[in-house]
Every structure is written in structure tokens, then in C-alpha cells.
N, C-alpha and C positions, 0 to 999 in steps of 0.2 A: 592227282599225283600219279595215279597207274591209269593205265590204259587198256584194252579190248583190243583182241584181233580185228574186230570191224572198225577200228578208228586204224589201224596199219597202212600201211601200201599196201596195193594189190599183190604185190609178192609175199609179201608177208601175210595177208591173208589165206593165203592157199595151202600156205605149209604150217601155221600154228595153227594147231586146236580150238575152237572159240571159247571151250571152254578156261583158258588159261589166262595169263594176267602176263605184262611184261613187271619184272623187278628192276634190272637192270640196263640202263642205257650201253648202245656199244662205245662210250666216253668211258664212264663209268668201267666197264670191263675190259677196256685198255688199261687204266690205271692202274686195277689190279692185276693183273697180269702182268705188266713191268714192272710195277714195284715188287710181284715175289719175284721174278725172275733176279733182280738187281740182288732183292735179301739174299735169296739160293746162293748166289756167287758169291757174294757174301762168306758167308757160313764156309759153304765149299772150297776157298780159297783159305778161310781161316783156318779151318780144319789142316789141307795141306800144309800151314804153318808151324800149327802147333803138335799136329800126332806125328811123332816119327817116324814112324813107318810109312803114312800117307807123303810126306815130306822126299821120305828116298825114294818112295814110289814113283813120282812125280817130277822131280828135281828143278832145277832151273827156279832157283826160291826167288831172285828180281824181279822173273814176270811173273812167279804169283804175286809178289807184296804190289807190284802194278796194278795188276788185276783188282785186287784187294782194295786196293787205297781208293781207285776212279770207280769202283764201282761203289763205295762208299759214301763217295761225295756224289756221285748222282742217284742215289738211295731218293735224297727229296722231290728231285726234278719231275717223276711224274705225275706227283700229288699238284706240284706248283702249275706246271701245263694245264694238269686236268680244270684247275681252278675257274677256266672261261668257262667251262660247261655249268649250264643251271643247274644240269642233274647231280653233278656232282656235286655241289655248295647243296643244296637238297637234304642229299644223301649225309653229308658232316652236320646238316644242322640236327637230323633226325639222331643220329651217333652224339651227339653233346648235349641233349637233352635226356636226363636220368628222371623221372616221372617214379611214383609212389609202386607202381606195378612193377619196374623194372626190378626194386628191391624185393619185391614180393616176389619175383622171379627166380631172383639169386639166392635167397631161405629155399627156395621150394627145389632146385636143382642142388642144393647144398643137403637138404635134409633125403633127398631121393623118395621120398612117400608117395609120386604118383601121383601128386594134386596139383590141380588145373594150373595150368603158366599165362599168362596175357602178355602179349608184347605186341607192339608194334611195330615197326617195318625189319627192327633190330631191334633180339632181347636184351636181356641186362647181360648174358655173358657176352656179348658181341658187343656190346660198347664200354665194357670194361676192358675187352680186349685188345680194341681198337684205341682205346687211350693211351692203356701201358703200353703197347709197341711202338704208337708215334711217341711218346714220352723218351723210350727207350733209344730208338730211333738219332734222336735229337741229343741225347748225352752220349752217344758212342759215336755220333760224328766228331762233337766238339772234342772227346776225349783223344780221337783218334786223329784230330789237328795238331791237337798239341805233341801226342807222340811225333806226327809225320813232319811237321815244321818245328823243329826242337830250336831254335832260336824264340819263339814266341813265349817261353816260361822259362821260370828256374828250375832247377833239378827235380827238388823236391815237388813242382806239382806235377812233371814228365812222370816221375816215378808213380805217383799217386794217378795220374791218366790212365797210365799203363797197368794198373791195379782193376782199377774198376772198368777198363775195355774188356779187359780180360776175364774176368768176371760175371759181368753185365753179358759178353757174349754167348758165357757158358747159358746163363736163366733167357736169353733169347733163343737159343737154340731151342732148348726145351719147351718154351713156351712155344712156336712156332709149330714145333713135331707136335703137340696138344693139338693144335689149330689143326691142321691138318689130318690127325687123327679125327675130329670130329668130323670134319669137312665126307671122310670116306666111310665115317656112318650115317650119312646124309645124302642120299643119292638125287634125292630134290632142288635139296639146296645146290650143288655142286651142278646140277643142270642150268639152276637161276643165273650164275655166273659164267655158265660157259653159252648160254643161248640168249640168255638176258631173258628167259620168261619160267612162271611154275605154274603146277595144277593150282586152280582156285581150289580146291577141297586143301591142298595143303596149308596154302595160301591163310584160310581160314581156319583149320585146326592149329599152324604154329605161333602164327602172327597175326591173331584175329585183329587187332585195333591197326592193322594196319591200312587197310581199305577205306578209313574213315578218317587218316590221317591227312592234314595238308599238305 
């Protein structure tokens, strides 16, 4: 499942370290990359909706809720794309499998004691993470059909959409600023995504079972 600079193209052998390992396919780090870019606008468009001062800031509220609504609905499309790639279907089956260490992961970053973590490729906060936001994902689209096509329900479920988008946006937001907070106290990790490769010593100290994974 990983690879060696000496199994690379020649160009890529000249410029990665041999000592390092690829994580990420540039598939794979397409996907991520548009899919935040899509959330960002997201948020950012919502935001100019709902703060009023960001709203007079800004004006012209039609083409934000435009902005809003299609960047929304194509929220899924680059997961769906991404789907030809091997690496990517890979990379979801390692994310949907929860193994006895992952929970043993999540006591031991819950309790903060400093005792050993085991994860493989993804620990257990990275695949709980990655569920709840596609989970979430997936109910603030639907919620927010029914808001934007208001002939598709009755009142009472428009109202009740409009509850829990609103809502649900507020704990993604937050969630999201977490994610990314970690992300900028991880300067390895945040390389693995932007180069698609990390130091093996990292490699092995964060995510030792992952080198021996299929």
C-alpha cells in the first residue's frame, strides 16, 4: 500500500528523501483539497447570511445564497469523482474499519496520560472524524433541498429542515475549526497532504500499523 522513493519516477526520485514514504496519492489530495475548498465557501457564504454585520459587509445576499446553495450541492461531487481512483476507495476502506486499537486510541487521547496510541494509516480520531462530517455532510444537504425547493415538503418539515441546517451548521463549523486546529499542530501531517509523502520515523511513531497494513 505505500511506496519508496526508489519505486517513484525519476523525478520524484531526486526530490523526495529516500528516507520517506508516500501517504497520499495526488487523487487522493485533489479530493481533499476541493472538498474543503467547497465546505470553506460553505461556512463563508453562511456566515455572510446569518451574521449581520458580515451580511452589510458584503451585500448583494442573491449571490451569496447562489453561491451557498451550488456550492452545497456540489459539496459531494469530488468524493464521487474521486471514486475511480484505487487509492482513494483504499484510503475509505482504511477510514470504515474501527479495529480494537482504534478504541484504545480514543481512551488514551481522551484520558491525556501520555500512553502509547497504535493506529494505522488513520487513528481512531480521524475516522470518527471523517464519518461525522460525511454523515453531516449528507443531512445538511438533504435539509437544505428541502429549504431551497420548498414545494418538495410540507411546512412543518421546511421548518424543521430549517432547524436542524441551522444548527447542524453551527457543530460543523466548530467541528471543522478542531480539525484544522489539529491539522496546524501537525506539521507532518499537513506536509503528507500537501506533498503526498512523510518522514518514516513519523510515519512509524504516529501510525506504526500502518506500514504493515493492506
Amino acid at each position: 500500500m505505500t511506496s519508496t522513493p526508489g519505486s517513484a519516477s525519476p523525478t520524484d526520485a531526486t526530490t523526495v528523501p529516500r528516507s520517506d514514504v508516500r501517504r497520499f496519492t495526488p487523487s487522493v489530495r485533489w479530493v481533499h483539497r476541493t472538498t474543503a475548498t467547497l465546505m470553506l465557501v460553505c461556512i463563508a457564504s453562511a456566515a455572510c447570511l446569518y451574521v449581520p454585520q458580515l451580511a452589510e459587509l458584503v451585500g448583494r445576499r442573491y449571490l451569496v445564497v447562489t453561491v451557498h446553495e451550488w456550492s452545497g450541492l456540489l459539496l459531494p461531487g469530488p468524493v464521487l469523482v474521486g471514486l475511480v481512483s484505487r487509492a482513494l476507495r483504499d484510503d475509505l476502506g482504511h477510514l470504515n474499519r474501527f479495529a480494537s486499537y482504534d478504541r484504545a486510541w480514543l481512551r488514551s487521547a481522551l484520558r491525556r496520560d501520555g500512553s502509547p496510541r497504535t493506529a494505522g494509516k488513520f487513528n481512531g480520531g480521524q475516522k470518527i472524524y471523517a464519518g461525522w462530517i460525511a454523515g453531516a455532510a449528507l443531512v445538511m444537504l438533504g435539509t437544505g433541498l428541502l429549504m431551497w425547493f420548498t414545494h418538495l415538503a410540507p411546512l412543518v418539515w421546511r421548518t424543521s429542515a430549517t432547524f436542524i441546517h441551522d444548527w447542524l451548521a453551527l457543530a460543523v463549523g466548530v467541528v471543522i475549526a478542531g480539525h484544522v486546529g489539529m491539522a496546524i499542530g501537525d506539521p507532518e501531517s499537513r506536509r503528507g497532504m500537501r506533498t503526498g509523502w512523510v518522514r518514516r520515523g513519523w510515519a512509524e511513531r504516529e501510525h506504526p500499523l500502518w506500514l504493515d497494513e493492506d
